[in-house]
N, C-alpha and C positions, 0 to 999 in steps of 0.2 A: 682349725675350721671355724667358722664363722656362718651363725645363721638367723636370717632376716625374717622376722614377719612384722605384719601393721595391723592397726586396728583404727576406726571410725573411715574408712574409706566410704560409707553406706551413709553417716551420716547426717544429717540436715544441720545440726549446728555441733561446732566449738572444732577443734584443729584434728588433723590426720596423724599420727604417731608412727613412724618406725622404727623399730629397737633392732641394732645390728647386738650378736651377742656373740662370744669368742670365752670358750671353756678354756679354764686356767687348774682347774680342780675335777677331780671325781664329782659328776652331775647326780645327782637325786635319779633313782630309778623312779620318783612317783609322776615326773613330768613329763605331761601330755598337752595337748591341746587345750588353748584355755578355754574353747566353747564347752565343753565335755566336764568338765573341770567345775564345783561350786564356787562360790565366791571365798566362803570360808579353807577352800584347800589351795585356792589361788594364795591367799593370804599366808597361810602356812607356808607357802613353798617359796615366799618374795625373799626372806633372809638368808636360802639356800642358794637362793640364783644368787644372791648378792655377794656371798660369801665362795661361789665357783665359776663366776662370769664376769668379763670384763664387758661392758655394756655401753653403747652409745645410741644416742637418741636424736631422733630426727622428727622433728615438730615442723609443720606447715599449719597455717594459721588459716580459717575460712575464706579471708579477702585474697590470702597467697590462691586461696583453692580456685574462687571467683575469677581469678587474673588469667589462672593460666591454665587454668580444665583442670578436671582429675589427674590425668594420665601425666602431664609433666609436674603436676603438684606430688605425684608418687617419684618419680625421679628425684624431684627434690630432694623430699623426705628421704629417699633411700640414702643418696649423698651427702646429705646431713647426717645420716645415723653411722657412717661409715668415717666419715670424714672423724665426727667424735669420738670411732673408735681408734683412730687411726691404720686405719686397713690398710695392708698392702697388698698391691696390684696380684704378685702370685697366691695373694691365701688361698686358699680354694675357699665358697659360698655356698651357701645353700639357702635359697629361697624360696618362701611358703607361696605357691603358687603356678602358671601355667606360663608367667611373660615375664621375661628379664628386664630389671627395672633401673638395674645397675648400671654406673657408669662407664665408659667403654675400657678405661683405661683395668678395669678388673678383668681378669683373664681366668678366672675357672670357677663360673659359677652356672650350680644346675639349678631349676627351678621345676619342683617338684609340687602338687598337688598336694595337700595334706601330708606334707613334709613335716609341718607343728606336731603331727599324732605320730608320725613314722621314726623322725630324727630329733633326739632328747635336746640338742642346741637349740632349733628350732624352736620347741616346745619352751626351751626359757625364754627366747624371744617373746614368743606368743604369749605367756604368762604374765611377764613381764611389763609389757606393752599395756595388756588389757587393764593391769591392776592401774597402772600410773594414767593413763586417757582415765581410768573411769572416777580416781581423785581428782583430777583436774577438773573432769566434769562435776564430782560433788562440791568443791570448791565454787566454779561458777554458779552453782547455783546458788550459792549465799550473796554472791553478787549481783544475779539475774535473780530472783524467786518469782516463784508463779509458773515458770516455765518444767520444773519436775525434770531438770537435770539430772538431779542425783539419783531418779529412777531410770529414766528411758537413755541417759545419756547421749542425746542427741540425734535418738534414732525416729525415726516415724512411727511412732506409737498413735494411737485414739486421744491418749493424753495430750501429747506434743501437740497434736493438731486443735485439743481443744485450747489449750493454753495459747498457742497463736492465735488464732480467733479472738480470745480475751484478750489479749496483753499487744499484738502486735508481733512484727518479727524485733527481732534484737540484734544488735551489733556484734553477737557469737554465730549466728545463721548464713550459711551457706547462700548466697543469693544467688547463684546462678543455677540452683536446682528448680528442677520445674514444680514442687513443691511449694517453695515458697515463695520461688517469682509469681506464681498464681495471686497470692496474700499481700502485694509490693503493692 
């Protein structure tokens, strides 16, 4: 079984993540949903997903976002993360969410609602996903600073907005969001 969730879909800057994951080990009863989840038990738990998950990752980059809307910037990413795990067509799926984002050629996947809190695969996705997007983001901001990456990770905060104000938008910002196309 195999099960997909993403993280920075809501964003305003830096790329979209989705982590296909695929139990190969006895899962951690302590994983859940990473929203629910501290930062520090996210952390605790990346060794165990690592060490009972085979994982693939699907990264769509802001101008991919830009190019093609959200909604096929999420197919992407799902085929990307699938693609890296190398999925096959009968696995069965499970996907955090309401809309199958999958490519057609995958033949049994449900897409469940808070699937990350319900289904322990899922929930490594979800962990998993969050920890790695939110290094990436702390990373950018050592190469953007001023902007408070490594707090808001790209989400619309008071901060974010004030730092756009100050600083400009930046070559990690989603420009096709009405957010920051307002700031263009």
């Amino acid at each position: 079984m195999i099960g997909i969730d993403e993280v920075g879909r809501g964003c305003w800057a830096g790329p979209l993540l989705v982590v296909a994951a695929r139990q190969v080990k006895e899962l951690s009863p302590l994983l859940a949903d990473s929203k629910v989840l501290t930062k520090k038990r996210r952390l605790a738990l990346m060794e165990s997903i690592q060490q009972t998950c085979q994982l693939g990752e699907g990264w769509v980059e802001p101008a991919e976002i830009d190019a093609l809307g959200l909604t096929a910037a999420m197919r992407l990413a799902v085929k990307r993360a699938l693609q890296a795990l190398d999925a096959q067509p009968n696995e069965p799926i499970i996907m955090d969410g309401n809309f199958n984002y999958c490519p057609p050629q995958y033949l049994s996947v449900a897409c469940i609602i808070d699937a990350d809190a319900e289904h322990p695969i899922v929930g490594a996705a979800s962990i998993f996903a969050k920890v790695t997007r939110d290094q990436f983001m702390t990373n950018l901001a050592l190469e953007q600073p001023g902007y408070g990456f490594e707090k808001h990770v790209g989400y619309g905060t008071k901060a974010h907005i004030t730092a756009l104000h100050e600083l400009g938008v930046s070559s990690s910002h989603r420009k096709s969001y009405k957010p920051i196309q307002a700031l263009l």
